[in-house]
mmJSON file of the N, C-alpha and C atoms, coordinates in Angstrom:
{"data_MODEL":{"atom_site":{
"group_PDB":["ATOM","ATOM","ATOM","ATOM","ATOM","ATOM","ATOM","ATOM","ATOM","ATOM","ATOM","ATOM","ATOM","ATOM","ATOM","ATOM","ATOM","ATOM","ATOM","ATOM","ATOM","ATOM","ATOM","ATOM","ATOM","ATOM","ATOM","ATOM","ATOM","ATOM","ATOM","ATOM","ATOM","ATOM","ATOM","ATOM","ATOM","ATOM","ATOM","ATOM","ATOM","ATOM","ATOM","ATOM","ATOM","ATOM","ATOM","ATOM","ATOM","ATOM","ATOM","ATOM","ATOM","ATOM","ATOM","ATOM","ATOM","ATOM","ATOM","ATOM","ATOM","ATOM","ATOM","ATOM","ATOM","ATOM","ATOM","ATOM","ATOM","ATOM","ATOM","ATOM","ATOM","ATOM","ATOM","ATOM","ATOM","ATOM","ATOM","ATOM","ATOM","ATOM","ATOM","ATOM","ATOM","ATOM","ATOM","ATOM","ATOM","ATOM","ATOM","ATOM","ATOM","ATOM","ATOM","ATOM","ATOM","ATOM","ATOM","ATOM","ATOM","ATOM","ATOM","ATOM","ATOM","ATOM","ATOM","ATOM","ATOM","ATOM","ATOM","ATOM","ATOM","ATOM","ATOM","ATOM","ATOM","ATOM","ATOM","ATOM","ATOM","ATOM","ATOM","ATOM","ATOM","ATOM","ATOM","ATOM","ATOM","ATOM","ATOM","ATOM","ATOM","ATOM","ATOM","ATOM","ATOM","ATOM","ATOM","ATOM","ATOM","ATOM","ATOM","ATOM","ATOM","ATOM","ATOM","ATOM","ATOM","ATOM","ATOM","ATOM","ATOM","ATOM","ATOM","ATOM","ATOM","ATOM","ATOM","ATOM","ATOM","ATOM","ATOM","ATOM","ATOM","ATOM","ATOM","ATOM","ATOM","ATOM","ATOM","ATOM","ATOM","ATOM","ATOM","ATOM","ATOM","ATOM","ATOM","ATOM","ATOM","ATOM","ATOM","ATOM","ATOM","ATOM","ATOM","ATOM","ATOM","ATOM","ATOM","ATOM","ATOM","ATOM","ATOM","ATOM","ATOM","ATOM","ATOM","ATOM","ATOM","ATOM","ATOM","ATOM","ATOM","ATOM","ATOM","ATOM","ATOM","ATOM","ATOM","ATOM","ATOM","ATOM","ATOM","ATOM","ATOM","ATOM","ATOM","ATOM","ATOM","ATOM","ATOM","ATOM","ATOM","ATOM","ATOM","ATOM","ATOM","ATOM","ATOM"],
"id":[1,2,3,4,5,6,7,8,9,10,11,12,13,14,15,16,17,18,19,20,21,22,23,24,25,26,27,28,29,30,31,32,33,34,35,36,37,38,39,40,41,42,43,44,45,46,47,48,49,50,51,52,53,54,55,56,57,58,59,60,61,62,63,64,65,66,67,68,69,70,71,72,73,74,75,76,77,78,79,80,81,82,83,84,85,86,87,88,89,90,91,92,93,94,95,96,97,98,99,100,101,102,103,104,105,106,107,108,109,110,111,112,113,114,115,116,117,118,119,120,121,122,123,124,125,126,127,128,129,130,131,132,133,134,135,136,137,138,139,140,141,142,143,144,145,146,147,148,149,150,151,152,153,154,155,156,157,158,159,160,161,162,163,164,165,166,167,168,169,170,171,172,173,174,175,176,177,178,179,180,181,182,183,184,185,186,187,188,189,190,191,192,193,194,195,196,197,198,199,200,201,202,203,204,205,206,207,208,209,210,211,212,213,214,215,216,217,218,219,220,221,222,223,224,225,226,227,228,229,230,231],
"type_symbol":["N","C","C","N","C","C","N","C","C","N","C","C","N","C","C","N","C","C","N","C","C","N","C","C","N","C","C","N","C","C","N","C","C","N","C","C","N","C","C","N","C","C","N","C","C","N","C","C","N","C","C","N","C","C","N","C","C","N","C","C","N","C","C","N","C","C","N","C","C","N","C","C","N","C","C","N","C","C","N","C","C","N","C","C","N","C","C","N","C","C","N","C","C","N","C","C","N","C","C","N","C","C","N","C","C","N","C","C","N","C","C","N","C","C","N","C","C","N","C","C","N","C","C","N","C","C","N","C","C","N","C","C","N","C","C","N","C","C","N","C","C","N","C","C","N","C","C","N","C","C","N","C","C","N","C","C","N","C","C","N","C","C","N","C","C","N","C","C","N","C","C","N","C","C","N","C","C","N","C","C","N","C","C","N","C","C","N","C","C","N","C","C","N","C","C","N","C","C","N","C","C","N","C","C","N","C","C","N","C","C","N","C","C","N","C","C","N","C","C","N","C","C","N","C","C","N","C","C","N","C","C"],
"label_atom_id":["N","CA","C","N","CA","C","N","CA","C","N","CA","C","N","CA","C","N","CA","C","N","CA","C","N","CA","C","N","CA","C","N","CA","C","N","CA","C","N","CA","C","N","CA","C","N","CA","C","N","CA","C","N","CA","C","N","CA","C","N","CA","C","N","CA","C","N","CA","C","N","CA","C","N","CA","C","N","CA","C","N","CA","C","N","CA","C","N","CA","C","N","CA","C","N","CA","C","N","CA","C","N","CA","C","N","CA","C","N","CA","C","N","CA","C","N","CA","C","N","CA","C","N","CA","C","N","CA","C","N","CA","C","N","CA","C","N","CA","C","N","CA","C","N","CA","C","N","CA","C","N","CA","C","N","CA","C","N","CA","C","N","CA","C","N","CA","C","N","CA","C","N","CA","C","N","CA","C","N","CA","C","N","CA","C","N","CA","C","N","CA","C","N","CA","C","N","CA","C","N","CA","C","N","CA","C","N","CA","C","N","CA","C","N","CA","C","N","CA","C","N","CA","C","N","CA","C","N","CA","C","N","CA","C","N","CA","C","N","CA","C","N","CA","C","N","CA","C","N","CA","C","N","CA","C","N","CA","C","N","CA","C","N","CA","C","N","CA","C"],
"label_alt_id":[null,null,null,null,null,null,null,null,null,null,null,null,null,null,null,null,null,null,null,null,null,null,null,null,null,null,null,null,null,null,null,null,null,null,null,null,null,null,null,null,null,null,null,null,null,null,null,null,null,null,null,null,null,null,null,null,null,null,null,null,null,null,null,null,null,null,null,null,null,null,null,null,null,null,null,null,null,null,null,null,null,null,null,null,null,null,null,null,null,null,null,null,null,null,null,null,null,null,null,null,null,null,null,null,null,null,null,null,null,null,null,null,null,null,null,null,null,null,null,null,null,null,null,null,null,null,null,null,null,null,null,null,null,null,null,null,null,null,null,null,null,null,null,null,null,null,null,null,null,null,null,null,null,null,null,null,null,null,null,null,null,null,null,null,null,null,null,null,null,null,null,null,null,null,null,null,null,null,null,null,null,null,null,null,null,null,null,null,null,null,null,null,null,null,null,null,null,null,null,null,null,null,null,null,null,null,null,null,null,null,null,null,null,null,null,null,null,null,null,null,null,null,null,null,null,null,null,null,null,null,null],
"label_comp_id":["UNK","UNK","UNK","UNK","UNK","UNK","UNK","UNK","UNK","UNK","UNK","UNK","UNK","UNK","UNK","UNK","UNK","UNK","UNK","UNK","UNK","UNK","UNK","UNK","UNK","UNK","UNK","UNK","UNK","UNK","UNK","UNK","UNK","UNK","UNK","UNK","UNK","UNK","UNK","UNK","UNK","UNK","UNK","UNK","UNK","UNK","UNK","UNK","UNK","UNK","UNK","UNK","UNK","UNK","UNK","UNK","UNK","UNK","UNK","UNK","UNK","UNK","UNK","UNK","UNK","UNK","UNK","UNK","UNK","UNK","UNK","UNK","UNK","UNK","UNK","UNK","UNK","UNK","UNK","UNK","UNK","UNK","UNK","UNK","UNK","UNK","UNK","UNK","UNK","UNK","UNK","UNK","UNK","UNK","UNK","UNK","UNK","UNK","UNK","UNK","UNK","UNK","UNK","UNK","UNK","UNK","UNK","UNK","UNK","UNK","UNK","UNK","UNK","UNK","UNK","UNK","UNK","UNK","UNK","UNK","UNK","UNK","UNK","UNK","UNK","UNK","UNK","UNK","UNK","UNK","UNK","UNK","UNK","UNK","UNK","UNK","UNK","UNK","UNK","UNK","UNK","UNK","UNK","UNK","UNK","UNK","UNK","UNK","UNK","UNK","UNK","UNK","UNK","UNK","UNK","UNK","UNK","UNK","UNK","UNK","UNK","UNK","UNK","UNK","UNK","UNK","UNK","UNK","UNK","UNK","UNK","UNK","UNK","UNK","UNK","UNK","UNK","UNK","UNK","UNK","UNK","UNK","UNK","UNK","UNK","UNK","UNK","UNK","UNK","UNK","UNK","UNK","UNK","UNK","UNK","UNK","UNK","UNK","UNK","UNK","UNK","UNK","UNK","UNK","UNK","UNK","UNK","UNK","UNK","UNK","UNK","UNK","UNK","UNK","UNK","UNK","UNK","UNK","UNK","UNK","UNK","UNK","UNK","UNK","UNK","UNK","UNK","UNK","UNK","UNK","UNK"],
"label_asym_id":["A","A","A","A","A","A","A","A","A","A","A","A","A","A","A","A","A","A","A","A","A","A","A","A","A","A","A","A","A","A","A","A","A","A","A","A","A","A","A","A","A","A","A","A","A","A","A","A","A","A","A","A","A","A","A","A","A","A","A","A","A","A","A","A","A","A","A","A","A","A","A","A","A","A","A","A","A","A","A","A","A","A","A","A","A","A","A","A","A","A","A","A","A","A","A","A","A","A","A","A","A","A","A","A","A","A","A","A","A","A","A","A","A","A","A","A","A","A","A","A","A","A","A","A","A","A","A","A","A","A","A","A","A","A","A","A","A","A","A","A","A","A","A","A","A","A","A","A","A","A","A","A","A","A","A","A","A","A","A","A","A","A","A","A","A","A","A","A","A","A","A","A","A","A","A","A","A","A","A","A","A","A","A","A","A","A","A","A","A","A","A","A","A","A","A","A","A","A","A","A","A","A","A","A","A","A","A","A","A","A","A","A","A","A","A","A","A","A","A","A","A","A","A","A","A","A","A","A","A","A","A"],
"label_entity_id":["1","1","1","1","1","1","1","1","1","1","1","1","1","1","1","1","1","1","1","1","1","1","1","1","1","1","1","1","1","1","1","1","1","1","1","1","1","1","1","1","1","1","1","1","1","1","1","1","1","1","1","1","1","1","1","1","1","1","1","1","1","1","1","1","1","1","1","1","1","1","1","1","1","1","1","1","1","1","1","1","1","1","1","1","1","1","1","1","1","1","1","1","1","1","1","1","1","1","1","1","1","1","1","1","1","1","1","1","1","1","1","1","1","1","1","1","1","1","1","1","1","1","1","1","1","1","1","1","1","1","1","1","1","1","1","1","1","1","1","1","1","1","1","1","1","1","1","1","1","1","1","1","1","1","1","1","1","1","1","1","1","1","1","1","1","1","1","1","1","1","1","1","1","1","1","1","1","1","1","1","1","1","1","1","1","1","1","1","1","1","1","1","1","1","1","1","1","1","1","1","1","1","1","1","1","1","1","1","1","1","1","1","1","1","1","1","1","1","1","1","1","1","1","1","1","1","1","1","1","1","1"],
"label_seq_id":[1,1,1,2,2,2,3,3,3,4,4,4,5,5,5,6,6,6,7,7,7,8,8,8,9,9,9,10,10,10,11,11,11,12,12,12,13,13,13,14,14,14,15,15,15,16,16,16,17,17,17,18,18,18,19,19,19,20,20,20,21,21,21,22,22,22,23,23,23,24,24,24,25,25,25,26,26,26,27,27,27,28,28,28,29,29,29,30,30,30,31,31,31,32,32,32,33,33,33,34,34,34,35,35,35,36,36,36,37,37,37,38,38,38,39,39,39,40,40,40,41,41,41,42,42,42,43,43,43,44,44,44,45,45,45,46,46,46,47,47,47,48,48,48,49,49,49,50,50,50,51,51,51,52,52,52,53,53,53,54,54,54,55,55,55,56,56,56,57,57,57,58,58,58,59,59,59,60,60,60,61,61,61,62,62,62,63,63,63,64,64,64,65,65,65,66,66,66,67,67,67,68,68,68,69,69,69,70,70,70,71,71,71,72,72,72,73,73,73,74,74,74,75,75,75,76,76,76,77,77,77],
"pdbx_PDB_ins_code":[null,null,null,null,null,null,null,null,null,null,null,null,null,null,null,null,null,null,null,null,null,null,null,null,null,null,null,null,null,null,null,null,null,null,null,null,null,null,null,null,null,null,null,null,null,null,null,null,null,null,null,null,null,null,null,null,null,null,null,null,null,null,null,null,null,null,null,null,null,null,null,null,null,null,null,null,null,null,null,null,null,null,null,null,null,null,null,null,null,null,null,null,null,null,null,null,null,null,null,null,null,null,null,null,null,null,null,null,null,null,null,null,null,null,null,null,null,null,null,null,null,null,null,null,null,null,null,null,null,null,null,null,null,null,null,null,null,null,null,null,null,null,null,null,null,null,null,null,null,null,null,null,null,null,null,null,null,null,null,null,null,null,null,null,null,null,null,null,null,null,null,null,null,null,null,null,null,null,null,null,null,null,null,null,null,null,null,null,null,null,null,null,null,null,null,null,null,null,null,null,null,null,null,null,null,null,null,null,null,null,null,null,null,null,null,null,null,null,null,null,null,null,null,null,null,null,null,null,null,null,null],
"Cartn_x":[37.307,38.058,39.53,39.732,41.362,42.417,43.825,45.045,44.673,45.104,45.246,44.459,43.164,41.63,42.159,42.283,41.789,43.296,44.689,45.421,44.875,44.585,44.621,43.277,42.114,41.373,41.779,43.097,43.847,44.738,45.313,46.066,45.118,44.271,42.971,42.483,42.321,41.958,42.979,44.123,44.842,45.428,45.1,45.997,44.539,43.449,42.526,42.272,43.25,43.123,44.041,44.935,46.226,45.73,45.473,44.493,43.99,42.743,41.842,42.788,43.577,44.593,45.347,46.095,46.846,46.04,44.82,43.813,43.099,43.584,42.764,43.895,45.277,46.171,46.289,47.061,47.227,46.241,45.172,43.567,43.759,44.446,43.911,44.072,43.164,43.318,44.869,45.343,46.802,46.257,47.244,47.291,45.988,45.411,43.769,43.623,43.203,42.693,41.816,41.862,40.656,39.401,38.094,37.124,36.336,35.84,35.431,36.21,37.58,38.549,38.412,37.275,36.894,35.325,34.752,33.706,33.125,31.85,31.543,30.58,30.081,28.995,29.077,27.489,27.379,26.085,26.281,25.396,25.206,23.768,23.378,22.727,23.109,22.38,22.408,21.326,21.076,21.441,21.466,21.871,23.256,23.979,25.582,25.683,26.765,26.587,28.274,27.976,29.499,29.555,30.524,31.446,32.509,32.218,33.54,33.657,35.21,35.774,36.445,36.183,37.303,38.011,39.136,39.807,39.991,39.078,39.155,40.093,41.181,42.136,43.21,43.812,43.406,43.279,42.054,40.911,41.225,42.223,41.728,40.336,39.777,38.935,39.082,39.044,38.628,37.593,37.305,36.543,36.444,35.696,36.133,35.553,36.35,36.128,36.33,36.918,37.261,37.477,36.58,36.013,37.358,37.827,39.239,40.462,40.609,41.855,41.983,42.867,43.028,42.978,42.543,42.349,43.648,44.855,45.987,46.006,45.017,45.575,44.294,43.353,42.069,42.455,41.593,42.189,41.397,42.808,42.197,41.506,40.313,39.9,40.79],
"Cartn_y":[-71.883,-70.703,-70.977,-69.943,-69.985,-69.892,-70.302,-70.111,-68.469,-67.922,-66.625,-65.54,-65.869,-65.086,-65.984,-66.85,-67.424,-66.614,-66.213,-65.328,-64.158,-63.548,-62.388,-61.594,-62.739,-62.665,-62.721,-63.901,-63.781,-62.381,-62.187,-60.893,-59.658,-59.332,-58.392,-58.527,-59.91,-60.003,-59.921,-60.099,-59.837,-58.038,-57.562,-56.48,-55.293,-56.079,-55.486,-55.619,-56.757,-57.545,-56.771,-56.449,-55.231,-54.298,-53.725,-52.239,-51.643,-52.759,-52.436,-52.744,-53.866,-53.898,-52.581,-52.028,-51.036,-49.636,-49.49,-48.345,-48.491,-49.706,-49.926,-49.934,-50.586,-50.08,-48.516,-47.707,-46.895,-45.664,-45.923,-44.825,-45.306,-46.051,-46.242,-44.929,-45.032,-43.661,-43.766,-42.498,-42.656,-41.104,-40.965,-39.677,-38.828,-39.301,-39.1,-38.77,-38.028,-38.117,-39.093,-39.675,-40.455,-39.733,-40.431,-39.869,-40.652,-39.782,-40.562,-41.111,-40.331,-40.146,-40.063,-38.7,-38.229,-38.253,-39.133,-38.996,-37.864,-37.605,-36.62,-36.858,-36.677,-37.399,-35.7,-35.207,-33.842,-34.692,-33.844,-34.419,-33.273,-33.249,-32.091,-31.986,-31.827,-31.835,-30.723,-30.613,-29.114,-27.857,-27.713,-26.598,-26.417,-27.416,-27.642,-28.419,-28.321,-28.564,-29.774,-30.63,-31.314,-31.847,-31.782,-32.291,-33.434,-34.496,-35.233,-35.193,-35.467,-35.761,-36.921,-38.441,-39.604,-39.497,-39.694,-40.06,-41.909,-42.155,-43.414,-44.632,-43.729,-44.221,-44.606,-43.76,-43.862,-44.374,-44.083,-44.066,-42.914,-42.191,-40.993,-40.123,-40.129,-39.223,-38.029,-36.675,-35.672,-34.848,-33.805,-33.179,-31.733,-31.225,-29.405,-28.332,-27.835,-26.658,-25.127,-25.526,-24.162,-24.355,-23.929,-24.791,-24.384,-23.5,-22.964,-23.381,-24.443,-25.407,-26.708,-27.615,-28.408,-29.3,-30.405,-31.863,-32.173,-31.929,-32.098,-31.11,-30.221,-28.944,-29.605,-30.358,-30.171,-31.425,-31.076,-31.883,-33.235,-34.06,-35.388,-36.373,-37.078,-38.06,-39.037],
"Cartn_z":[163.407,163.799,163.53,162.875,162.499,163.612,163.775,165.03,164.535,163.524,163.544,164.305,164.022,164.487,165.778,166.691,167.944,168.582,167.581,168.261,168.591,167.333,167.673,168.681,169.111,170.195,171.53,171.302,172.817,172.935,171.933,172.029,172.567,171.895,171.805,173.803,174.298,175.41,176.764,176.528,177.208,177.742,176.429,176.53,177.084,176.641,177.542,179.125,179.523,180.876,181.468,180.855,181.52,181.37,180.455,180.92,181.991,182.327,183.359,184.654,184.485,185.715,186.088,184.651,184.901,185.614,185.637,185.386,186.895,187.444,188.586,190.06,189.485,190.466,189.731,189.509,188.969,189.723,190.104,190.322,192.116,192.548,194.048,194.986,196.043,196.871,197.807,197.898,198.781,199.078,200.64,201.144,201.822,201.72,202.136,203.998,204.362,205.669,205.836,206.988,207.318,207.753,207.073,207.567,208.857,209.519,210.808,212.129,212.09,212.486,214.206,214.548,215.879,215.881,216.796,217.326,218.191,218.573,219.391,220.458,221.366,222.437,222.933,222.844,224.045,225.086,226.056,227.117,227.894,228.174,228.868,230.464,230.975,232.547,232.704,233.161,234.495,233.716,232.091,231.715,231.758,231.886,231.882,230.692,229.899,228.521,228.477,228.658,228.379,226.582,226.004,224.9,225.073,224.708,224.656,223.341,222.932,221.682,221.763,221.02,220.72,219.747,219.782,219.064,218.696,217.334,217.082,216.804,216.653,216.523,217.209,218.515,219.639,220.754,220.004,221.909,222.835,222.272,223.209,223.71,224.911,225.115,225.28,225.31,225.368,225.914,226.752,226.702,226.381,225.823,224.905,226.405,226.143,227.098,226.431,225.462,224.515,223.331,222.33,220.907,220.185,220.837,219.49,219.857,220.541,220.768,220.044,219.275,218.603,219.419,218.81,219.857,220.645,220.17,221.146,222.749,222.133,223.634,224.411,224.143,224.59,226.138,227.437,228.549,228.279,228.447,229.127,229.986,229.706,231.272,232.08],
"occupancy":[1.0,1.0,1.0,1.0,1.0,1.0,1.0,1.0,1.0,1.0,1.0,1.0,1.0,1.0,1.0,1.0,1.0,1.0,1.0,1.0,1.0,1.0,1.0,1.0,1.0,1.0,1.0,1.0,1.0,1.0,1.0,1.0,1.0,1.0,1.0,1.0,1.0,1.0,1.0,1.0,1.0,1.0,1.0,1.0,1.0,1.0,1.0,1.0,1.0,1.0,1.0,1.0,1.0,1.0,1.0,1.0,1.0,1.0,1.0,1.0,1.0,1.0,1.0,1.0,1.0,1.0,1.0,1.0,1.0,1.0,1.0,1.0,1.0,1.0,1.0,1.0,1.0,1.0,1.0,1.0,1.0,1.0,1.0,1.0,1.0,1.0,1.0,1.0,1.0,1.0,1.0,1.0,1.0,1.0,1.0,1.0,1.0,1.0,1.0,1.0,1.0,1.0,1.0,1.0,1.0,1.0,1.0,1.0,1.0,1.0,1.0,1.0,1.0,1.0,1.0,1.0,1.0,1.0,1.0,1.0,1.0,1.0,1.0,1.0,1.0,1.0,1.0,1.0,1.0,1.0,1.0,1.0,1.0,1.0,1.0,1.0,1.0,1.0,1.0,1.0,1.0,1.0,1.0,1.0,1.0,1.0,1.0,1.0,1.0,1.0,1.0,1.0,1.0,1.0,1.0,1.0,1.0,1.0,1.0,1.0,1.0,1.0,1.0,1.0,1.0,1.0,1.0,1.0,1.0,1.0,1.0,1.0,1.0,1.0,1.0,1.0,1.0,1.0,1.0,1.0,1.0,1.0,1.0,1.0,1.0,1.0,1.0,1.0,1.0,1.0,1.0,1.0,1.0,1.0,1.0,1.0,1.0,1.0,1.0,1.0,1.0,1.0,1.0,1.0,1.0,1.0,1.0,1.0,1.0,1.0,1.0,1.0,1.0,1.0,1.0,1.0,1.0,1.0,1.0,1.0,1.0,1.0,1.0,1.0,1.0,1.0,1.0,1.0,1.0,1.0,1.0],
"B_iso_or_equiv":[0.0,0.0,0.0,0.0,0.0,0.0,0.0,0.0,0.0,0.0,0.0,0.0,0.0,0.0,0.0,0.0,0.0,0.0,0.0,0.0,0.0,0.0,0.0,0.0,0.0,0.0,0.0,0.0,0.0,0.0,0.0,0.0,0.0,0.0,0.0,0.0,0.0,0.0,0.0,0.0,0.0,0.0,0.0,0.0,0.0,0.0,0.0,0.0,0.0,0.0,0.0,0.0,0.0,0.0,0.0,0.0,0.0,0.0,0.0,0.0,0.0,0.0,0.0,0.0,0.0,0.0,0.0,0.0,0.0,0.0,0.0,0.0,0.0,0.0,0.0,0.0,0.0,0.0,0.0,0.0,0.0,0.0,0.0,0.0,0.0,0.0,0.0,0.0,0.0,0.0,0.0,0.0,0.0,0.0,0.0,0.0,0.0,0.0,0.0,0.0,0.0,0.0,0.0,0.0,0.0,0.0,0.0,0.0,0.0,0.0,0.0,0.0,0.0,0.0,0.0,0.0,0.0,0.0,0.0,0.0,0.0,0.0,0.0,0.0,0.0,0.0,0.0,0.0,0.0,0.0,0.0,0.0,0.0,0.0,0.0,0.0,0.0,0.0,0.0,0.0,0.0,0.0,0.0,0.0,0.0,0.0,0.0,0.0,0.0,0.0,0.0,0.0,0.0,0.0,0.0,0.0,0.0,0.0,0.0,0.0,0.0,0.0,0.0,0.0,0.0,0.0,0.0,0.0,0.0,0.0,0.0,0.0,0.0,0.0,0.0,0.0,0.0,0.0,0.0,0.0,0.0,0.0,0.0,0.0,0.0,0.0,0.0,0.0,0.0,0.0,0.0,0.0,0.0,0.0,0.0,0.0,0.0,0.0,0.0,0.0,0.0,0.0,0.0,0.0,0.0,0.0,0.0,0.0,0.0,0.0,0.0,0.0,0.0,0.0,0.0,0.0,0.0,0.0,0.0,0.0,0.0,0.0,0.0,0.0,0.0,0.0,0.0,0.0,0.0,0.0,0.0],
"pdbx_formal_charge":[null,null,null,null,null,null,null,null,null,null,null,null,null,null,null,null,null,null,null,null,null,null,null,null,null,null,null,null,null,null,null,null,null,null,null,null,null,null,null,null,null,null,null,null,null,null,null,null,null,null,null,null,null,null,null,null,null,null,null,null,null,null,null,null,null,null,null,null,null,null,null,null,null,null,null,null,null,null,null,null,null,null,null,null,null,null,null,null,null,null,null,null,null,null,null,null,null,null,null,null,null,null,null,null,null,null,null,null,null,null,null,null,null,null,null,null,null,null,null,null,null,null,null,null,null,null,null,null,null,null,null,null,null,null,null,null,null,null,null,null,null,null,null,null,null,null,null,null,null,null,null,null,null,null,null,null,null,null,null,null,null,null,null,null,null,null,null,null,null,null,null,null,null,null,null,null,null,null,null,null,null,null,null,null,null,null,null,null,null,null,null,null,null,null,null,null,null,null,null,null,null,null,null,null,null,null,null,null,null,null,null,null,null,null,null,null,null,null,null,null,null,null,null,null,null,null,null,null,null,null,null],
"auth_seq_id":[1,1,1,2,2,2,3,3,3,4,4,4,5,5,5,6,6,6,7,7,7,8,8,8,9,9,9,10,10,10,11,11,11,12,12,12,13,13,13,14,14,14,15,15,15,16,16,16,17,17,17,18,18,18,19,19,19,20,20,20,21,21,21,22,22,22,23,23,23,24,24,24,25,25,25,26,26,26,27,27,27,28,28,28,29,29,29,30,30,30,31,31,31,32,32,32,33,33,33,34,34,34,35,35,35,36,36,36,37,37,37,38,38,38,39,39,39,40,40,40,41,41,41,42,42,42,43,43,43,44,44,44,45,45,45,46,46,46,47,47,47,48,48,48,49,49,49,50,50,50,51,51,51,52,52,52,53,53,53,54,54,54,55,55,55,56,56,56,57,57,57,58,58,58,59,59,59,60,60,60,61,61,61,62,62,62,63,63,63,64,64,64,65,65,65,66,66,66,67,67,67,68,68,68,69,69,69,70,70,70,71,71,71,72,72,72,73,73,73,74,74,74,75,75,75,76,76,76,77,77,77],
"auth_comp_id":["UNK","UNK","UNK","UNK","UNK","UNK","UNK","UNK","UNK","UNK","UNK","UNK","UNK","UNK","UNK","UNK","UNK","UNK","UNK","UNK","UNK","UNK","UNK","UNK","UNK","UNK","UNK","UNK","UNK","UNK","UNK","UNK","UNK","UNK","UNK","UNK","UNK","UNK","UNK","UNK","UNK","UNK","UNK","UNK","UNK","UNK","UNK","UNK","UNK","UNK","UNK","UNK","UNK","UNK","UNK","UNK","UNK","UNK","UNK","UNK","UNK","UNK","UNK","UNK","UNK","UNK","UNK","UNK","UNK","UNK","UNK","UNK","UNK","UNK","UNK","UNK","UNK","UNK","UNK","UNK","UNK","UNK","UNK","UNK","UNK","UNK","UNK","UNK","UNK","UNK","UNK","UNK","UNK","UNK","UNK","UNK","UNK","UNK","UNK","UNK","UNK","UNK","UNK","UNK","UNK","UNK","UNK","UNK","UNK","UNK","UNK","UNK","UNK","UNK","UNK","UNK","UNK","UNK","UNK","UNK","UNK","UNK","UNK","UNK","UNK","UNK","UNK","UNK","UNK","UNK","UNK","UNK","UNK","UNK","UNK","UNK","UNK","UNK","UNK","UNK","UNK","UNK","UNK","UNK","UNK","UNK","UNK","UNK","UNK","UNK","UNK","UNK","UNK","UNK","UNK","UNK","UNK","UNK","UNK","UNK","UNK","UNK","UNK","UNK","UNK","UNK","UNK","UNK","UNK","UNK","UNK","UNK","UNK","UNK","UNK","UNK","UNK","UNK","UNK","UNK","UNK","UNK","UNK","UNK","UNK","UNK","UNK","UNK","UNK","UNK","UNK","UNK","UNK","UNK","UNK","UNK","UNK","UNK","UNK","UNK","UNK","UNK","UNK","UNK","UNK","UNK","UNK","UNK","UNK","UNK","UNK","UNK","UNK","UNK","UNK","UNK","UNK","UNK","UNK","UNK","UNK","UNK","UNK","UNK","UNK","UNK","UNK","UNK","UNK","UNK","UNK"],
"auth_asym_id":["A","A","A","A","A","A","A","A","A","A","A","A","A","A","A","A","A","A","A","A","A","A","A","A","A","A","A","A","A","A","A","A","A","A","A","A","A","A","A","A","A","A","A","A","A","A","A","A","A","A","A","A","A","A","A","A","A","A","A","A","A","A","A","A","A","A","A","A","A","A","A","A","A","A","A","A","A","A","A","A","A","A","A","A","A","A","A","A","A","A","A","A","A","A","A","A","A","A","A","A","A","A","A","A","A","A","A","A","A","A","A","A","A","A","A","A","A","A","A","A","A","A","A","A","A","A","A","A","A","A","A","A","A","A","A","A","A","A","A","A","A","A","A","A","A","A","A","A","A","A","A","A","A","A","A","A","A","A","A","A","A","A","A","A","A","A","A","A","A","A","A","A","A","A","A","A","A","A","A","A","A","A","A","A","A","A","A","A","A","A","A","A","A","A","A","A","A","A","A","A","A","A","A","A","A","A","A","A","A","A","A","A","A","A","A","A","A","A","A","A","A","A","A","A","A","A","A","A","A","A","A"],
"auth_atom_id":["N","CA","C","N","CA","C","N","CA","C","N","CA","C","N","CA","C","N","CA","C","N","CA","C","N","CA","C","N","CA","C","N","CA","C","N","CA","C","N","CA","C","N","CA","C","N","CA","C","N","CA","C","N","CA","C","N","CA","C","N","CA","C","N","CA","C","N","CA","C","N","CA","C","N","CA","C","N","CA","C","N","CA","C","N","CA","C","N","CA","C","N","CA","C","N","CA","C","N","CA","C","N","CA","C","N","CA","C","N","CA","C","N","CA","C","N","CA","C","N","CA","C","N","CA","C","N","CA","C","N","CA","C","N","CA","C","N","CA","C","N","CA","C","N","CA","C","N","CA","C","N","CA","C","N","CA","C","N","CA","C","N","CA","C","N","CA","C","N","CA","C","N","CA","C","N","CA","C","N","CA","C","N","CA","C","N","CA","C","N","CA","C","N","CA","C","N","CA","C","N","CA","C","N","CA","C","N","CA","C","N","CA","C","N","CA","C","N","CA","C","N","CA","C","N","CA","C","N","CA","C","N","CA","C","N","CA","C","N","CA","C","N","CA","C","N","CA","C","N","CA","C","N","CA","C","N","CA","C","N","CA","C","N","CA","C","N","CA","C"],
"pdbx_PDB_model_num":[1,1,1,1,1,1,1,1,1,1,1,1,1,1,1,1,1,1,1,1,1,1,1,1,1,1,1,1,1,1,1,1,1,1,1,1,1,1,1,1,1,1,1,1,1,1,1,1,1,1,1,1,1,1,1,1,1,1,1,1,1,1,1,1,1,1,1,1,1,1,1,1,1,1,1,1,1,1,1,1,1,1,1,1,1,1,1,1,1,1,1,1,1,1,1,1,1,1,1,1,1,1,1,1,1,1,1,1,1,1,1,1,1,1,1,1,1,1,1,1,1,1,1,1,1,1,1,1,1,1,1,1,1,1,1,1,1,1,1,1,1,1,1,1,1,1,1,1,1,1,1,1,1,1,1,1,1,1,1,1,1,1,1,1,1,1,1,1,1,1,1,1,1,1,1,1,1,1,1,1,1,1,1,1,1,1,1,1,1,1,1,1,1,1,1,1,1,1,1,1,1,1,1,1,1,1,1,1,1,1,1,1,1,1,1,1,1,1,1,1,1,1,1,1,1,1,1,1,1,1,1]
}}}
């Protein structure tokens, strides 16, 4: 094998080695909501229907009393 051919394989391999580098930082996820964020637990007795909501992040608990309030308005344990 020739210096020339054994260059231009290193050249050839390198610039493929930056590529996939460049293509792989370059593609990472940013800005994303987290998924799995709020947990849920219902529990039922006696025909009484409770909801908690966690916040996993957190650890806030919650319980819903009125489905059309955002987890901030919703009362605390």
């Amino acid at each position: 094998m020739s210096t020339v051919a054994l260059q231009g394989k290193i050249s050839f391999f390198l610039i493929g080695a930056l590529s996939i580098l460049a293509v792989v930082l370059l593609t990472g996820a940013s800005g994303t909501n987290p998924v799995g964020r709020y947990q849920i637990e219902i529990v039922v007795r006696n025909n009484i229907t409770q909801i908690y909501v966690m916040d996993t992040t957190t650890g806030t608990v919650k319980w819903v009393d009125d489905m059309n309030k955002p987890f901030t308005e919703m009362k605390g344990d």
